[in-house]
C-alpha positions as CSV (number, residue, x, y, z in Angstrom):
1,X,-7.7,5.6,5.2
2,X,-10.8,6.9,3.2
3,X,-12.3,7.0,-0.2
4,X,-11.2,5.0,-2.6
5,X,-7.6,3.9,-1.3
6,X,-9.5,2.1,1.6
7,X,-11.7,-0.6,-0.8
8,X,-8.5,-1.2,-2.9
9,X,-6.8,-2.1,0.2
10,X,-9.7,-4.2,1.3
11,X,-9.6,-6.0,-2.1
12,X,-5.9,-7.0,-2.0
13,X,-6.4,-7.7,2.3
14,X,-9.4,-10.1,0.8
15,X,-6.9,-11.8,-2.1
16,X,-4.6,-11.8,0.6
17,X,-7.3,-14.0,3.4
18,X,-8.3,-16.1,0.7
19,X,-5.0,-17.5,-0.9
20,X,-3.3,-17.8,2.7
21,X,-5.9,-19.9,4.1
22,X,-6.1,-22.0,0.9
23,X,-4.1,-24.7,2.6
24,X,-7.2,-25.4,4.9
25,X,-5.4,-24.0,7.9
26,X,-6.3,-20.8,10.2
27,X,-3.7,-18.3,9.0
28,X,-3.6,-15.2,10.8
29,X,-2.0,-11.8,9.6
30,X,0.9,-10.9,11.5
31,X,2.2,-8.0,9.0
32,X,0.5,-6.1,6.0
33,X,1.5,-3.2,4.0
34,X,0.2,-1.5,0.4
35,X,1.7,0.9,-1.6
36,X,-0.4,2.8,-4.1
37,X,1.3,3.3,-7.6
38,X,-1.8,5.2,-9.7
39,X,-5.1,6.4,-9.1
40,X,-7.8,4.1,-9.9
41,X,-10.5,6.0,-12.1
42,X,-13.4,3.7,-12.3
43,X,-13.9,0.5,-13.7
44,X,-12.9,-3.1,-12.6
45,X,-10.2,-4.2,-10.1
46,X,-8.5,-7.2,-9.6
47,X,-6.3,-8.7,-7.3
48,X,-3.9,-11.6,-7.6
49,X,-2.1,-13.0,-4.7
50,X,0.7,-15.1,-5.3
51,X,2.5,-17.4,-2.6
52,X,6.4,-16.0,-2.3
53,X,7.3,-18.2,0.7
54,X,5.6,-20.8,2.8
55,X,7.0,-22.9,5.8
56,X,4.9,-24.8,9.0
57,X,5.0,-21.5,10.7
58,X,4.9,-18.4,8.6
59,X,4.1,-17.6,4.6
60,X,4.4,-14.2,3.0
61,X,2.2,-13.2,0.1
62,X,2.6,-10.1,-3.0
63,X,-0.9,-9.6,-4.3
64,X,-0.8,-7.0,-7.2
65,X,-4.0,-4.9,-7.6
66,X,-4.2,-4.5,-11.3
67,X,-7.3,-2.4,-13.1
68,X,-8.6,-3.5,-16.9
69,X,-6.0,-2.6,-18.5
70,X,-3.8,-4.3,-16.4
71,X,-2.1,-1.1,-15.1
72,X,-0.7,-1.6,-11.8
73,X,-2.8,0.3,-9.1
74,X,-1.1,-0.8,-5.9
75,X,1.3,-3.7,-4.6
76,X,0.2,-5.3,-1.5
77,X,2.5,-7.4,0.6
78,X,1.6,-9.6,4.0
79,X,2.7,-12.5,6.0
80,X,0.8,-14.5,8.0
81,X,1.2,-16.8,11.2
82,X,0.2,-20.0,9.9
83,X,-1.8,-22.4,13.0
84,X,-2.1,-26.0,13.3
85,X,-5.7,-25.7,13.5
86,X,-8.4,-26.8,10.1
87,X,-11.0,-24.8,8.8
């Protein structure tokens, strides 16, 4: 993946990390997958995860990558592993 498509992946992989080890627990990703619905063409991104399932074990995430006009650029979706072990 190059160019643009890989840093809006790393931004919703980052939204993703953060929100998923929110519950001061090592979470580890286990699945992720993006698809792109527009070209971005410059400006500011944002990413917003949101929690869709959580149990001891797993939790799956949908972080939408949005741009200033709050156009959808890509939907990002992942589930993690979630260990017993703090941060």
């Amino acid at each position: 993946m190059a160019g643009p498509y890989g840093a809006i992946f790393s931004l919703a992989d980052l939204a993703f990390a953060v929100a998923s080890n929110s519950h001061k627990t090592i979470a580890l990703a286990i699945n992720a997958s993006i698809s792109f619905l527009k070209a971005a063409s410059g400006g500011t991104l944002f990413a917003e995860a949101k929690e869709v399932s959580i149990n001891p074990k797993l939790a799956t995430y949908d972080i939408r990558v949005t741009n200033e006009d709050n156009d959808i650029i890509a939907l990002f979706q992942g589930t993690v592993y979630r260990k017993k072990d703090k941060i």
